[in-house]
C-alpha positions in Angstrom: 0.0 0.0 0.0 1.0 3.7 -0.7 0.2 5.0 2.8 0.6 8.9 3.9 1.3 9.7 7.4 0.6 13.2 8.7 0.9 14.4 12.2 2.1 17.8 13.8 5.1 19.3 12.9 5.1 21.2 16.4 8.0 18.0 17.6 9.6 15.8 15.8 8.6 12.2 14.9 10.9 9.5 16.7 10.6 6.3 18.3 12.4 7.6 21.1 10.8 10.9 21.8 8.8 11.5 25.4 6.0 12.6 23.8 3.0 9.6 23.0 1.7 11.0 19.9 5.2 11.3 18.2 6.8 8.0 19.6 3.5 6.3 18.9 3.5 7.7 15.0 7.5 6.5 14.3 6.7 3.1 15.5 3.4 2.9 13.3 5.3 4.4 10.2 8.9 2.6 10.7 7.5 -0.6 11.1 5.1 0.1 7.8 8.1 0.5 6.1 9.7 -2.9 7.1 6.5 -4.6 6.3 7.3 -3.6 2.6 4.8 -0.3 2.1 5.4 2.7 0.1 5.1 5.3 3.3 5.6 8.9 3.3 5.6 10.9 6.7 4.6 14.4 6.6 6.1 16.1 10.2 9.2 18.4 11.3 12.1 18.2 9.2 14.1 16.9 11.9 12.1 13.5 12.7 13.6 10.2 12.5 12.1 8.3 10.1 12.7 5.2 7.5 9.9 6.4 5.5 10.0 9.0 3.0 9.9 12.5 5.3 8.0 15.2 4.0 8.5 18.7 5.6 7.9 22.3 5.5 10.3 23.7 8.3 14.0 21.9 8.8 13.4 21.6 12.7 10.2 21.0 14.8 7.9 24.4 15.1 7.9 24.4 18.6 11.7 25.3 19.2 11.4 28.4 16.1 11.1 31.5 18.0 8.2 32.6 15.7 4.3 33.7 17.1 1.5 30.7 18.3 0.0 32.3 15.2 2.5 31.4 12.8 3.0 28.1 14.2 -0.3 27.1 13.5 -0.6 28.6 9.8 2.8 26.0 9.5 0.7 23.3 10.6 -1.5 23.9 8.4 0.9 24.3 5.5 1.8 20.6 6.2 -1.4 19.4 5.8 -1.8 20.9 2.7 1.1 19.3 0.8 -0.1 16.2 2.0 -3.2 16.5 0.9 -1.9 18.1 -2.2 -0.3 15.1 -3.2 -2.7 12.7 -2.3 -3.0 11.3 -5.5 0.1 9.7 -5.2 -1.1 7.7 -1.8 -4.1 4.6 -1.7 -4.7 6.1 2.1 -3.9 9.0 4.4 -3.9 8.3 8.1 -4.1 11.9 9.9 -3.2 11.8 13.8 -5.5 15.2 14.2 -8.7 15.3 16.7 -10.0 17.9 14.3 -7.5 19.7 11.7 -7.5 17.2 8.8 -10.9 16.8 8.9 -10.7 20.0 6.7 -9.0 19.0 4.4 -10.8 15.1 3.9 -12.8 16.0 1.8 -10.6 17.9 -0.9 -8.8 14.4 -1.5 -9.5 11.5 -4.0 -8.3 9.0 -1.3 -9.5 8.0 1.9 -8.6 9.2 5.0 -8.3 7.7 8.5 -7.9 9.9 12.2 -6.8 8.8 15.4 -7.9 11.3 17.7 -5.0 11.4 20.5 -6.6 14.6 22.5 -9.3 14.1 24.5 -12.8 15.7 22.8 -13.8 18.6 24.4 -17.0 20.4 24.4 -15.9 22.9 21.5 -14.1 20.6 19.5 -17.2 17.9 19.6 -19.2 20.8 18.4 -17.4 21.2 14.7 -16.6 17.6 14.9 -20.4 16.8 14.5 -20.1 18.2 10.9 -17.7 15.0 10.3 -19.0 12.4 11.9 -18.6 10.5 8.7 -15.4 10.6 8.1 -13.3 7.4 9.3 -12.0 7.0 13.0 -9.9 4.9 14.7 -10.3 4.7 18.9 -7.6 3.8 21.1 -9.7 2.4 23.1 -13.5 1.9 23.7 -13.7 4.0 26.5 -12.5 7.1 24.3 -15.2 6.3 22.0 -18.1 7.3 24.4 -16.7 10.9 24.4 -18.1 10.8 20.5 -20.5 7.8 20.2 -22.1 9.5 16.9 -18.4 9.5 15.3 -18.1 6.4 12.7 -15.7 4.4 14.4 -14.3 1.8 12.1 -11.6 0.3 14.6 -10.1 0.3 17.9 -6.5 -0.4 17.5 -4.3 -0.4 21.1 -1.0 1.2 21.2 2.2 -1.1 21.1 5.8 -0.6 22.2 8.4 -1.9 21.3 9.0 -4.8 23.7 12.7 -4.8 23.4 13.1 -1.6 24.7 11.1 -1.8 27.3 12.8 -5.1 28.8 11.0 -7.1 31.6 12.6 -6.7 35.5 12.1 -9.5 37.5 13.4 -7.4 40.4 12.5 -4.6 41.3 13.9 -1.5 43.7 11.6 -0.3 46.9 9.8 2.6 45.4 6.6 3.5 43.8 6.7 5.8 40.3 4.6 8.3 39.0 5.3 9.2 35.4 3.7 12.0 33.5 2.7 15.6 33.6 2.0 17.1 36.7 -1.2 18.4 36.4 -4.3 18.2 38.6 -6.5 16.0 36.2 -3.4 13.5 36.5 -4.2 13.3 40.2 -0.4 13.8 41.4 -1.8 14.6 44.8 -3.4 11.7 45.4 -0.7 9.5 44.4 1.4 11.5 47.2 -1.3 11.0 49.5 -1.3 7.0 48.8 2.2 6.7 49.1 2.5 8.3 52.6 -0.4 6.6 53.5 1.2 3.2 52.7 4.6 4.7 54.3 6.3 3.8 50.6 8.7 6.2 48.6 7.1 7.6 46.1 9.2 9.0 42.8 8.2 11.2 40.9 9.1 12.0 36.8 7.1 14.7 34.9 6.8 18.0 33.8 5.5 20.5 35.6 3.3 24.1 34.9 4.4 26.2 37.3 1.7 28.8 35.8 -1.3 26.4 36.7 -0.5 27.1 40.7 -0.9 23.4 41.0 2.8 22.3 41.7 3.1 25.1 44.4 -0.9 24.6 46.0 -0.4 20.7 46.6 2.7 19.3 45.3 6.2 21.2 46.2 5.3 21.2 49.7 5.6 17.4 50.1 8.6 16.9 48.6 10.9 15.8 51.2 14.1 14.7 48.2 13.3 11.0 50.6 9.9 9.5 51.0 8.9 11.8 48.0 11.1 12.7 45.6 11.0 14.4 42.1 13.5 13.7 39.9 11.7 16.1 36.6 11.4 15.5 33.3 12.9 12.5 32.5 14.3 11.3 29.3 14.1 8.2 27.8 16.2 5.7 28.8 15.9 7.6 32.4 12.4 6.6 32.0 12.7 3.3 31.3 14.9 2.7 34.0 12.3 4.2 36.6 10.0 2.1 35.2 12.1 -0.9 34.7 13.3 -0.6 39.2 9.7 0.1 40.1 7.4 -2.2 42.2 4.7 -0.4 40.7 3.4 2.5 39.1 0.6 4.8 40.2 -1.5 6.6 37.8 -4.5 8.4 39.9 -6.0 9.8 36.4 -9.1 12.1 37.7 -10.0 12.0 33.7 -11.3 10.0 31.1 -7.9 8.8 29.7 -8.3 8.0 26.0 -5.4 5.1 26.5 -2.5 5.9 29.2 0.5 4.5 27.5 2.9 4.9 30.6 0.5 2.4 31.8 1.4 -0.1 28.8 5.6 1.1 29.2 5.3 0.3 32.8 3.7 -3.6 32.3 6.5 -4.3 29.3 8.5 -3.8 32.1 6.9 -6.5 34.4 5.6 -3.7 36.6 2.7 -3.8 37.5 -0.5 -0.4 37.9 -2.8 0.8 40.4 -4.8 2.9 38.2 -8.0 4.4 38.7 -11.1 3.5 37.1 -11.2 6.3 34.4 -11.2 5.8 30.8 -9.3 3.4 29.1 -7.6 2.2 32.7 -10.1 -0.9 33.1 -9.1 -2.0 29.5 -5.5 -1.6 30.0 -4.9 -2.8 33.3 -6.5 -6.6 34.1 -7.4 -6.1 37.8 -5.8 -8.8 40.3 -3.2 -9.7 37.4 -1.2 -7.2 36.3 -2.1 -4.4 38.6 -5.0 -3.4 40.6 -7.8 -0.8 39.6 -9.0 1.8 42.6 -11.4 4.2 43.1 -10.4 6.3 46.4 -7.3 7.0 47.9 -8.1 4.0 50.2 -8.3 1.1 48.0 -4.7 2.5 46.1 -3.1 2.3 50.0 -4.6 -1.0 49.9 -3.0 -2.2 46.4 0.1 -0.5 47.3 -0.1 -3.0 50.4 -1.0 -5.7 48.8 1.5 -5.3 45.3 3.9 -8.1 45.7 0.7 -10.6 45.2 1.4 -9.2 41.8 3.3 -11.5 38.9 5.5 -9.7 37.0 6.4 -12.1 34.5 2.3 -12.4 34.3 2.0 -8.6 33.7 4.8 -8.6 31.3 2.8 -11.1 29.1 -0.2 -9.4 29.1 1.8 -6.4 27.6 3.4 -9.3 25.0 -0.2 -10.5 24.3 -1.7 -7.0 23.5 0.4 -4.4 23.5 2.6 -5.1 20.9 4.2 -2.7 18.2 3.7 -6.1 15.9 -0.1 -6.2 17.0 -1.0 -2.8 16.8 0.6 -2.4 13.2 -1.4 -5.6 12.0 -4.1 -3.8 13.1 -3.5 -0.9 11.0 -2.6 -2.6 8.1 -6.1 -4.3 8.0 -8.2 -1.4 8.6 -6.3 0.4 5.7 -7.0 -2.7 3.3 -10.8 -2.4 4.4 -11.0 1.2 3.6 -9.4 1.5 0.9 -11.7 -1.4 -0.5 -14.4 0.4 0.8 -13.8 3.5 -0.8 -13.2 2.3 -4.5 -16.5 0.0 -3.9 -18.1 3.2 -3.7 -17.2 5.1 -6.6 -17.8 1.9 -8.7 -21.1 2.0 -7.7 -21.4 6.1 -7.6 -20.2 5.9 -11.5 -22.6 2.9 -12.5 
């Protein structure tokens, strides 16, 4: 197949970037590629790709010292040589919420979306005028945020398995991984851990601007029972995740996926997540994690967490979470659409 892959030129495209979307579109595209198709990537000029990259600014927008305004006319200068040369492609797979849907329709191909950003009340609004196009969830949670949408597949993320190598022994700490945020529920992950007595680490970004880091989460840093370590890169990351005996992930939001949760269980390391979103697909309860509800039951699971296999959690992630799974996946929701599509101009033109 001649497959197009678009996605925001704000970073670059690399299977070892920190950021989901980008990580999560190199693996997709890279192991396209090794499966024999014709791929193009359309991103920042200074992705890491094995596909054929397609650019309009050398390096990622983000680090250009240009206006928000000009970064987004950029963006959308991308899309449009992609869907200028959509002739050349059988598909276009657009990882946009929103943005491409513009352009959808000015294309002789079909396109698919993975929406990686949570649907908000505004988006959902102008998204209701392409509810036909073709969609791809993450998981089946996400898709009650848009139940109208036309869903034609749920495809989970995969990792690469290698990278993230099982650890049959782990250190005595608990991790949290991400941004530190107040939908992420940072706070209540520090309250767990102290309520378990357990050292808690934690890697993220902060927004210093949102007053939440100051309000409820510098003041418990002790650099002992809690300790931040910031933003941590990506073997870092992996090695946090690798030496944990578990990681928490409190999400107070309906979590499209999670894939720290997946990076995490590679690792034989087992979740106490809570029971938003995607968390209940992700994590089997009692097997490679445990799934909460209060502050209570994660004290509880953190208690409880060596009843926890990790050679049993690291084959669940084996089982589903594989890069080689999730690009099967692709590759047969591309050959349905694409079938689809010149099904219906045969019969449009008879």
């Amino acid at each position: 197949m001649r497959i197009a892959q678009v996605a925001s030129n704000f970073y670059a495209v690399s299977p070892n970037s920190n950021r989901g979307i980008y990580s999560h579109v190199a693996y997709l595209t890279d192991h396209l590629v090794d499966h024999g198709h014709q791929v193009s990537l359309y991103a920042a000029g200074n992705s890491v790709t094995k596909a054929k990259l397609e650019y309009i600014n050398k390096y990622s927008v983000a680090k250009m010292a240009i206006s928000d305004n000009l970064k987004r006319n950029y963006l959308n200068l991308l899309l449009s040589k992609c869907y200028k040369n959509s002739d050349n492609f059988d598909i276009i797979h657009a990882h946009f919420t929103l943005l491409s849907s513009f352009y959808s329709y000015l294309a002789h191909v079909p396109t698919v979306q993975s929406i990686h950003s949570p649907i908000d009340s505004e988006t959902k609004k102008i998204l209701k005028f392409f509810k036909n196009n073709n969609y791809i969830s993450f998981s089946l949670a996400q898709r009650k945020l848009a139940p109208e949408l036309n869903w034609v597949a749920n495809i989970y993320h995969g990792l690469d398995l290698k990278k993230f190598a099982f650890n049959p022994n782990p250190k005595d700490y608990f991790l949290y991984l991400g941004r530190i945020t107040e939908e992420k529920g940072v706070h209540l992950a520090i309250e767990a851990a102290k309520g378990a007595n357990v050292k808690l680490i934690i890697a993220g970004t902060s927004y210093s601007q949102e007053g939440y880091w100051h309000e409820k989460i510098e003041k418990n840093i002790d650099g002992e029972t809690i300790k931040y370590v910031g933003e941590a890169g990506l073997e870092e990351k992996i090695k946090y995740l690798k030496n944990a005996k578990a990681v928490l992930f409190p999400t107070q939001y309906n979590e499209s996926f999670g894939l720290v949760m997946i990076e995490a269980m590679s690792c034989g390391t087992p979740v106490i997540g809570w029971r938003n979103g995607a968390v209940p697909e992700v994590i089997s309860h009692c097997h490679s994690g445990y799934i909460v509800k209060s502050v209570a039951d994660m004290v509880k699971a953190i208690n409880k967490i060596d009843k926890i296999s990790r050679e049993e959690t690291r084959k669940r992630a084996e089982t589903y979470f594989s890069v080689g799974k999730m690009v099967t996946g692709y590759e047969k929701v591309y050959a349905k659409i694409i079938e689809e599509y010149h099904q219906k101009n045969i019969e449009k033109n008879n």
